[in-house]
N, C-alpha and C positions, 0 to 999 in steps of 0.2 A: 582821082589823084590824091598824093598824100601831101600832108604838110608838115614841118620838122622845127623844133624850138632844141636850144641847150641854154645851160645854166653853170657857173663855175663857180663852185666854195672855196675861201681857201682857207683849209684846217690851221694851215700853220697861226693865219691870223682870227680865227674866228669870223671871218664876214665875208660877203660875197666877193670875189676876183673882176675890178672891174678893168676895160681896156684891155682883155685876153682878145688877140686876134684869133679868129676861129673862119677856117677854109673848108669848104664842101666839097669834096671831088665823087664825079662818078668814072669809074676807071683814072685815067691820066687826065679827065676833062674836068678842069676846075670851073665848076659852076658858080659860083657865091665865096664871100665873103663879107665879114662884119668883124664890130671889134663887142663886148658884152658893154652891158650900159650900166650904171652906176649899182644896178640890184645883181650884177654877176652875168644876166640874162641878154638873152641872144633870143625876141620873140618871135621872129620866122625868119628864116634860110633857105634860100632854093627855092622857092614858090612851090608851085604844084611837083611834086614829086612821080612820075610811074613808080612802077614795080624796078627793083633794082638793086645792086649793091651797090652802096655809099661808103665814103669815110671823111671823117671829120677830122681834121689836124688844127690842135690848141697849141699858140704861140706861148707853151710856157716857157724857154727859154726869158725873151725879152721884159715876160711879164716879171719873172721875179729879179730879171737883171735892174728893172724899174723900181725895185723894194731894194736893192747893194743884198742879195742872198743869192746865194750860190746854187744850183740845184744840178742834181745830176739828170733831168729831162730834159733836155733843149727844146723838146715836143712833145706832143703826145697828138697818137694817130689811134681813132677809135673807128673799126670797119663794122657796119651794120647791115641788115637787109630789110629792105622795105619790101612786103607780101602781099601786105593786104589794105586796101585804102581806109586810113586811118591818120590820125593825129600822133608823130613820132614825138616824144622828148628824152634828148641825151642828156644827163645831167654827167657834171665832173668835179670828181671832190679831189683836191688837190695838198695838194704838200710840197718841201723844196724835194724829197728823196722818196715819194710813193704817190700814186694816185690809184682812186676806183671807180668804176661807172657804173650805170645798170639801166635798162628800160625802162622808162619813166613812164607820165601820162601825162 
């Protein structure tokens, strides 16, 4: 089985995004949630993970309604596929009007 961490920057301020709700779903079945801890991070989610497609949805909306900044994401939905048993990390660098991800370790 796999296991899954993410992690949220936020560009606009330079330092980690803490208190982003971040939901795990596999298909419509919402497995897990968390909110990031003070370093941005989010260190396991979903426990043992099979093989599967995942997706991750960041409450950025709220987060930056928490900052009075406007942002044109209300969310962000990041779909991934877990293949092979391994250690996943999604990281999210974020902004009020862009974000980017990529496979981490």
């Amino acid at each position: 089985m796999s296991t899954l961490s993410t992690h949220v920057l936020d560009a606009m301020r330079g330092a980690p995004a803490q208190d982003v709700a971040v939901t795990l779903y596999r298909g419509a079945e919402q497995l897990d949630s968390a909110a990031t801890d003070a370093d941005g991070r989010i260190p396991a989610l979903g426990g043992a993970l099979p093989a599967g497609t995942y997706r991750l949805v960041f409450g950025t909306g709220a987060y930056f309604a928490g900052h009075e900044v406007d942002t044109f994401y209300p969310e962000v939905s990041v779909a991934f596929a877990v293949t092979e048993e391994r250690h996943y990390h999604v990281p999210l660098l974020l902004s009020p009007f862009a974000f980017s991800t990529y496979r981490g370790s």
